[in-house]
C-alpha positions as CSV (number, residue, x, y, z in Angstrom):
1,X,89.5,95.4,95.4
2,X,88.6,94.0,92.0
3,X,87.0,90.4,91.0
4,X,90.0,89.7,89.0
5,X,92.0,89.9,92.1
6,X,90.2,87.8,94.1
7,X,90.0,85.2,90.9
8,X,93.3,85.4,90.6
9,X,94.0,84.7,94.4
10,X,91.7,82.0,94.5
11,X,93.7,80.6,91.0
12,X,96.7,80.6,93.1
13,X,95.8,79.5,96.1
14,X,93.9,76.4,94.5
15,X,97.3,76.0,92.1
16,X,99.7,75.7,95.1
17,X,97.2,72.7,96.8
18,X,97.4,71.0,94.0
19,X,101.5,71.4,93.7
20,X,101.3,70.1,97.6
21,X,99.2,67.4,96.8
22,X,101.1,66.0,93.8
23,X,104.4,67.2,95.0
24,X,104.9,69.1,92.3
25,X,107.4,71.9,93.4
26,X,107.1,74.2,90.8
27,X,103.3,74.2,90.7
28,X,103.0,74.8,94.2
29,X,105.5,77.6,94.3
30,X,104.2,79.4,91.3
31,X,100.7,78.8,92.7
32,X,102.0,80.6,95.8
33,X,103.2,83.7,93.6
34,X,99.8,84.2,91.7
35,X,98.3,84.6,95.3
36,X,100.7,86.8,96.6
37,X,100.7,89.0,93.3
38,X,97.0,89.2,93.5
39,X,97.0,89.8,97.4
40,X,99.6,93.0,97.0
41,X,97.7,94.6,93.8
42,X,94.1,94.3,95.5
43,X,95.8,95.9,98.7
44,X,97.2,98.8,95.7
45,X,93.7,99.2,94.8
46,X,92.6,99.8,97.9
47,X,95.2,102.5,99.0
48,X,94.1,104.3,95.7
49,X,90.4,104.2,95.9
50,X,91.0,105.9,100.1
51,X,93.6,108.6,98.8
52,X,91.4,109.6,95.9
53,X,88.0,109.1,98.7
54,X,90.3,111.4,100.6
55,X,91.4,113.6,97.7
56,X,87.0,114.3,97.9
57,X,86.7,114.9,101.1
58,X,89.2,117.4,100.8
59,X,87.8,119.5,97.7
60,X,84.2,119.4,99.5
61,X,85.1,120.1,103.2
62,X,83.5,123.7,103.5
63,X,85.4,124.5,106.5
64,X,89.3,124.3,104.5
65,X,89.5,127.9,103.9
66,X,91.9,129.1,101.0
């Protein structure tokens, strides 16, 4: 999880009140896409930074034998 994600999510999030607010369609619905965009690459970041935690714990278990 970065900061720029969470910026970016709380961009979007802010961006698609507003569009509610003033009826603006196209804000609200774009707003809505800079959230969800953020929301799916911090959950990307996340999945990498556990496989390569787990990639680690591999290499230095000293029970895997070879």
């Amino acid at each position: 999880m970065t900061m720029k994600d969470k910026v970016q999510q709380a961009v979007g999030s802010a961006r698609s009140k507003l569009g509610r607010a003033t009826g603006n369609r196209r804000l609200e619905t774009s707003g809505r896409v800079q959230r969800r965009r953020a929301q799916v690459a911090e959950v990307a970041h996340d999945l990498r930074d556990r496989f390569r935690q787990a990639q680690v714990r591999r290499r230095t278990d000293p029970s895997r034998e070879l």
